[in-house]
N, C-alpha and C positions, 0 to 999 in steps of 0.2 A: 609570227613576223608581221609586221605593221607594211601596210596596201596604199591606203592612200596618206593625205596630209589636205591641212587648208591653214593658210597664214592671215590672222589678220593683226595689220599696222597701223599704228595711232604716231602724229609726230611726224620729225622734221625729216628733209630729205634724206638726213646719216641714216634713219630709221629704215626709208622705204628700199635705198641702196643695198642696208643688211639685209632686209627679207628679201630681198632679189638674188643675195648670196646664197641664202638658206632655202630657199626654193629651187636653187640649181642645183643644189648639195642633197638635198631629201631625191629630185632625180636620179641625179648620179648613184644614188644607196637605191636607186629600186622604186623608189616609191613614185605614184600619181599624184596627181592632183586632184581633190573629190570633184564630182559635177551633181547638176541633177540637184542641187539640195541635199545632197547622204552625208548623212556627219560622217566624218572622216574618221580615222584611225589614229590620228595624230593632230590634234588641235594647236596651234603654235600663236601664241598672244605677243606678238611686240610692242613694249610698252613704251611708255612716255608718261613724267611725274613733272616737265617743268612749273605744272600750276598744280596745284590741290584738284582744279578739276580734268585735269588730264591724270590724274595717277587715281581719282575716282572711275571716272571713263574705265581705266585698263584693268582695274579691277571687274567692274562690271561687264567685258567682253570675256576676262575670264572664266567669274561663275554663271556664265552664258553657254560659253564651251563646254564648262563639267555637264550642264542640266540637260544638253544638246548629243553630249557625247559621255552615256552614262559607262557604254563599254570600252571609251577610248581614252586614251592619254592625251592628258592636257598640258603644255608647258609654257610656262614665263618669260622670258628674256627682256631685254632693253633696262632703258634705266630704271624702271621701277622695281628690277631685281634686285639693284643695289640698293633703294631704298630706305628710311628706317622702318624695322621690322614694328612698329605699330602700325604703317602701312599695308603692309604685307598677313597682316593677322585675317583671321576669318576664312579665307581662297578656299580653305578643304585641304585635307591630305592628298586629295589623289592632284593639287597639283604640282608639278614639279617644278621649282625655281632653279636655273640656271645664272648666279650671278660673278661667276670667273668666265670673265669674254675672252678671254682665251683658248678657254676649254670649250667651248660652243658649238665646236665641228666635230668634237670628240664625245660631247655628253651624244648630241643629237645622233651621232653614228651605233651610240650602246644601245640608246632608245629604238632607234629605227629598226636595228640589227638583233633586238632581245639579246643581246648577249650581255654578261656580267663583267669581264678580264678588265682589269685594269688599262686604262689607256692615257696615254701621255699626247694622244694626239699624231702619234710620228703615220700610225698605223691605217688613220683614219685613210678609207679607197679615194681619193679626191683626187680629179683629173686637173691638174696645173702645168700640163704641158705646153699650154698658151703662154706662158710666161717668159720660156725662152724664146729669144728675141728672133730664131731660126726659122720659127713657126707662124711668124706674120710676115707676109711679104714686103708690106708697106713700112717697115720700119728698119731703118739702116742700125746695124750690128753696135754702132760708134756710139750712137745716140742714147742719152743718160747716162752714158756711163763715167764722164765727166763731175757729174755730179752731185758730190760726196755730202750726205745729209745726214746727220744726227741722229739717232733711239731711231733708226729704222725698224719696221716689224712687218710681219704677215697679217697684222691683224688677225688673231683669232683662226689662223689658216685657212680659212674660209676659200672656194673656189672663185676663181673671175670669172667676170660676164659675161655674156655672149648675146646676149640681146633682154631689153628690159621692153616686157612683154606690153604691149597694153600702152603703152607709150612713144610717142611720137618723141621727146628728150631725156635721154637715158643718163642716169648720175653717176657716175663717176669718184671715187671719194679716196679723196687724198692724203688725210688727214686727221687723226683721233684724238681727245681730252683737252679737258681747259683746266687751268688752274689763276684766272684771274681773280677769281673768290668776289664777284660785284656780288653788292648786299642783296640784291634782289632772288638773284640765281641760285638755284639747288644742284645744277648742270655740273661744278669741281668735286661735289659730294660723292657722286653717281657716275662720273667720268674722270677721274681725275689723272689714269696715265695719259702720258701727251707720246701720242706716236703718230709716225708717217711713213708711206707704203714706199717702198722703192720705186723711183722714176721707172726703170726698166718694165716694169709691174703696171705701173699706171699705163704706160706709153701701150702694153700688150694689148688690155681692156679697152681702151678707147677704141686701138685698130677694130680689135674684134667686135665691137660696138657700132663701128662705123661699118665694116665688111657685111651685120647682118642690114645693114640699110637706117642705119638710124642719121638722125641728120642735124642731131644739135647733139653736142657733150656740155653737161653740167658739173663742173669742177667745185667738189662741197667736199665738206671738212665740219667739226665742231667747234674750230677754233681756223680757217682754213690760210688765215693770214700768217700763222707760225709753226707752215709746213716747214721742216727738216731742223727745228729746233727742238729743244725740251725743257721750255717754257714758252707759255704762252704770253710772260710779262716781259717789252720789249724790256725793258730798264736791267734786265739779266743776262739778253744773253749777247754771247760771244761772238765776234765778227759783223755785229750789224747791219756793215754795209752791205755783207752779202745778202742778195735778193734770193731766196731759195725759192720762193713763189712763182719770181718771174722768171725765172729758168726754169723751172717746170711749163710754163707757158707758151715759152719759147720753142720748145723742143716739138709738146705738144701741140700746138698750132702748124706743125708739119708734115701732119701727117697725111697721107695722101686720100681724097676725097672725104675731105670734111670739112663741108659747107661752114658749122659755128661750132664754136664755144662761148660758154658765159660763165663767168665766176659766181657761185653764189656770195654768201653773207659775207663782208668784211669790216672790221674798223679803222676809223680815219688811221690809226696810225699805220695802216700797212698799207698806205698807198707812199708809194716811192717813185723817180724817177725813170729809174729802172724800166718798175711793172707800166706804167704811161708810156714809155719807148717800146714795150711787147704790141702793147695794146694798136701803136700808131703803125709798129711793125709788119702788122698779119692782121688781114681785113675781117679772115674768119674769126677774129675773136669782137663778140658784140660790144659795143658802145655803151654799157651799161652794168653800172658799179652801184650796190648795194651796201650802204653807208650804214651802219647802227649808231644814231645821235642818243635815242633813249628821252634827250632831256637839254634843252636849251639856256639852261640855267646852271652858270659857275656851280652855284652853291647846290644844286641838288646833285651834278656831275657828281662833284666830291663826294656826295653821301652814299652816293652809287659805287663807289672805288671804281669810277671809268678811268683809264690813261691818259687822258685829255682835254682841252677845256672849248668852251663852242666857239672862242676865237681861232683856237688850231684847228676844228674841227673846217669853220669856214676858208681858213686857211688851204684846206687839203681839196675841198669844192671849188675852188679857185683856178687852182694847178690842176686839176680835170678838164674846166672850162678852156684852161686856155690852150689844151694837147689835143682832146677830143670835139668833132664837131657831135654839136645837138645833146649833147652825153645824157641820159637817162639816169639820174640820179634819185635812188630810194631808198626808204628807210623803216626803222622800226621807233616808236617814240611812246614812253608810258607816262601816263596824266594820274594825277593825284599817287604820288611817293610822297610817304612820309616827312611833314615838313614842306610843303610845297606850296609858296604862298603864292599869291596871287600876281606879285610880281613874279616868280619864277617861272608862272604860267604862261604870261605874257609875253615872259623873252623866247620862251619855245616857240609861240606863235609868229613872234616878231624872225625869228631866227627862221624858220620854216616857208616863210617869206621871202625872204633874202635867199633864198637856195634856190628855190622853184622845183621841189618835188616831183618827181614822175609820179610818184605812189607812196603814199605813207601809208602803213600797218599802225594800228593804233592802238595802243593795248591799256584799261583800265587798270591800276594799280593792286593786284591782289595778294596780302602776303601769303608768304610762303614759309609754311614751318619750316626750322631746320636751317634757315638766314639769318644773316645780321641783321637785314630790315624786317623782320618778323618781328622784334622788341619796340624797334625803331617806334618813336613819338614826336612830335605830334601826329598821331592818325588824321588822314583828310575824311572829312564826312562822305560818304557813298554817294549822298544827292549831287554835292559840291563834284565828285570824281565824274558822276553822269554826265552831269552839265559838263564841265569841262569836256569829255572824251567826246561829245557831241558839236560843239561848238569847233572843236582841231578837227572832226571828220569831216564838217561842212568845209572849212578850207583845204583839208584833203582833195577832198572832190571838186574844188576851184582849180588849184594848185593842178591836178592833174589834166582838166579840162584847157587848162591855159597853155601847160605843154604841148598835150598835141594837135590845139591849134595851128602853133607852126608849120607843122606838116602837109594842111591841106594843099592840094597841086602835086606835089612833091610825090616821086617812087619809093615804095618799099619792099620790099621781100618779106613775104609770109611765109613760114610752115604750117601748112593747116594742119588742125588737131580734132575738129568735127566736122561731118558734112550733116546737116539734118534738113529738109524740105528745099533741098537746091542752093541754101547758104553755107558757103564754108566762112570755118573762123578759124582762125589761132592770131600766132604772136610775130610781131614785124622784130627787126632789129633791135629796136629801144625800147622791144618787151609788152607796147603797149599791143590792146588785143584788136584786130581787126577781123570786121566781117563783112566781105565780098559778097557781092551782088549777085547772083547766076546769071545764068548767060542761058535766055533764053532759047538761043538757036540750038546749044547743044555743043555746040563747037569746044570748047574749053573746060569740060565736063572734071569737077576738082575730087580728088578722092582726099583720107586722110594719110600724111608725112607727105605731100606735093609739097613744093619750096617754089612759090611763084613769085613773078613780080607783078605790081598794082601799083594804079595811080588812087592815091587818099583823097576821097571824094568831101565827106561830110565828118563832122563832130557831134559824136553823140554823148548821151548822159557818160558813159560808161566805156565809150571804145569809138573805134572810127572806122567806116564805112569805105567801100573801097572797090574799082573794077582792072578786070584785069589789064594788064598794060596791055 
């Protein structure tokens, strides 16, 4: 029988939320967690393949695990297990691929357990009695249950959270598979059922997330704008006008002692009147909406197969501005896609402008086998892709520096996330990072998860500087 475990995650929050699953699930089966540096007994690799060099990456933490852990068991998960199997060539027999996410709590329970029996999952020991809604104080009986959502699932039956260790904002995930098929993405290949957890389910996690002391809920999904549908392409589905997003917001924004919430990733078309009425509703939910533009330019949108064009796009930045104050507006945006001329570059710039970004992510164009834009021609030259990615980072860091200028004078709320030589830092409201001055005297001595307030002193390269109010 297998003693300990060690997880390591590559990838986006749905990643780090599941190894937080599967870390409380190898507990509840018995097992440790290694220390000390001792290879473990149970090596666990969660993957990530969105680029060529993330599905490199998890291969190589893989056969890292085998050479590290010649007498232990090594296993796969995430989306590189769905992969195409030219990928997956070479790992070694001893390791073992899990890529029915379904089955996940059940392979892991055979493995952990050395046992052989067949198992369909029902059998697996998983404590889920956090679920019913009897079991958390804070959470009224009535609550979600109103809320009748589409391909509900367990996800994988995987156990809820109970505190996400190592972290001041614990994720929360609502949300499973895309099927928008953008030509860039391998994500509908490797994820493509679209499911959503039962409100009941979510509302439990949070409680219990918030009961161990945690002080921001991060509400993520892989597609998380088309929670309680089963597609992710609006143009499908059924009843539209229902907000299923912002009634989950809604509910969840009630629960007793929880300072925030913040929505991760969305695109322009899932903001609705609705979700901007939750937002103005419940103070604990932050100011601060994560837009995926991609691309400022009609003509590359379309190549993209995005839902939208960057006049809706600007459209939907609009109707933010004029519901939310100061609203922290951020994005992801990739330079050199195939065909991307020089004017198209421009309007992204010109459009990115016009917004006034909190934060752009900025991503070099690299294809991806296995895509429509993998074929895709005209290729942009590497140089040309440098330059550009370079020239939109410099206006990133304008763009973000011009935001929170605003703020100087102004009070904020941090949750501090380090203390290191008497400075604490973390994240104000509108997510930009601030680091606090010490206090000499002593008096106001900051640890980390403190939620204080400050007055925003200075404007730095990179964040803004702050003492306590």
């Amino acid at each position: 029988m297998l003693k300990t475990f060690a997880i390591e995650t590559l990838g986006c929050k749905v990643n780090q939320y599941e190894s937080r699953q599967i870390h409380t699930l190898l507990q509840q089966l018995g097992l440790k967690a290694a220390t000390n540096g001792r290879p473990p007994d149970l090596a666990l690799v969660n993957t990530c393949c969105i680029t060529h060099t993330a599905s490199s990456k998890s291969r190589q933490y893989a056969r890292k695990m085998l050479k590290r852990n010649k007498n232990g068991v090594v296993v796969l998960i995430g989306c590189l297990s769905r992969a195409p199997d030219t990928e997956l060539a070479n790992l070694g027999e001893n390791v073992i691929i899990i890529n029915n996410r379904s089955q996940i709590a059940a392979e892991l329970s055979k493995i952990a357990l050395n046992h052989d029996s067949e198992n369909t999952g029902e059998s697996v020991p998983i404590n889920r009695d956090s679920e019913k809604n009897g079991h958390i104080n804070n959470i009224r009986p009535e609550i979600g249950q109103k809320i009748k959502i589409k391909n509900r699932s367990k996800l994988c039956n995987l156990p809820l959270l109970t505190s996400f260790q190592g972290q001041t904002r614990a994720f929360v995930k609502a949300q499973d598979g895309c099927d928008m098929y953008c030509t860039y993405c391998i994500i509908p290949f490797v994820r493509p059922e679209i499911m959503s957890r039962p409100v009941p389910e979510i509302l439990a996690e949070a409680a219990q997330l918030t009961n161990s002391g945690h002080k921001e809920i991060v509400l993520t999904g892989i597609n998380l704008g088309s929670y309680g549908r089963i597609t992710t392409r609006k143009d499908k589905w059924q009843n539209p006008k229902i907000d299923y997003l912002a009634d989950l917001l809604d509910v969840l924004a009630d629960i007793e002692n929880l300072p925030r919430i913040r929505v991760s990733s969305l695109n322009p078309q899932d903001i609705t009147t609705r979700l901007l009425d939750v937002f103005c509703e419940h103070k604990n939910i932050m100011p601060h909406l994560h837009l995926s533009l991609q691309s400022g330019s009609d003509n590359i949108l379309r190549k993209m197969a995005r839902q939208y064009t960057a006049g809706e796009y600007l459209e939907k930045v609009e109707m933010i501005k004029s519901r939310l104050e100061t609203p922290a507006i951020t994005t992801d945006i990739i330079v050199g896609f195939p065909g991307e001329t020089d004017r198209d570059y421009q309007a992204t710039l010109e459009l990115a402008e016009k917004v006034g970004f909190a934060r752009v992510h900025v991503f070099s164009f690299s294809a991806r086998k296995g895509t429509a834009a993998f074929n895709m021609k005209p290729k942009t030259k590497p140089d040309i892709i440098k330059a550009r990615a370079s020239r939109l980072k410099e206006l990133a860091d304008k763009l973000a520096y011009d935001y929170r200028q605003q703020f100087i004078g102004r009070t904020a709320q941090v949750l501090i996330e380090t203390v290191e030589d008497g400075i604490a830092t973390g994240r104000a409201e509108r997510y930009f990072e601030v680091k606090i001055n010490p206090d000499l005297s002593g008096q106001n001595r900051l640890h980390k998860n403190d939620l204080v307030k400050v007055t925003l002193t200075e404007n730095e390269k990179s964040h803004l500087t702050a003492e306590i109010f």
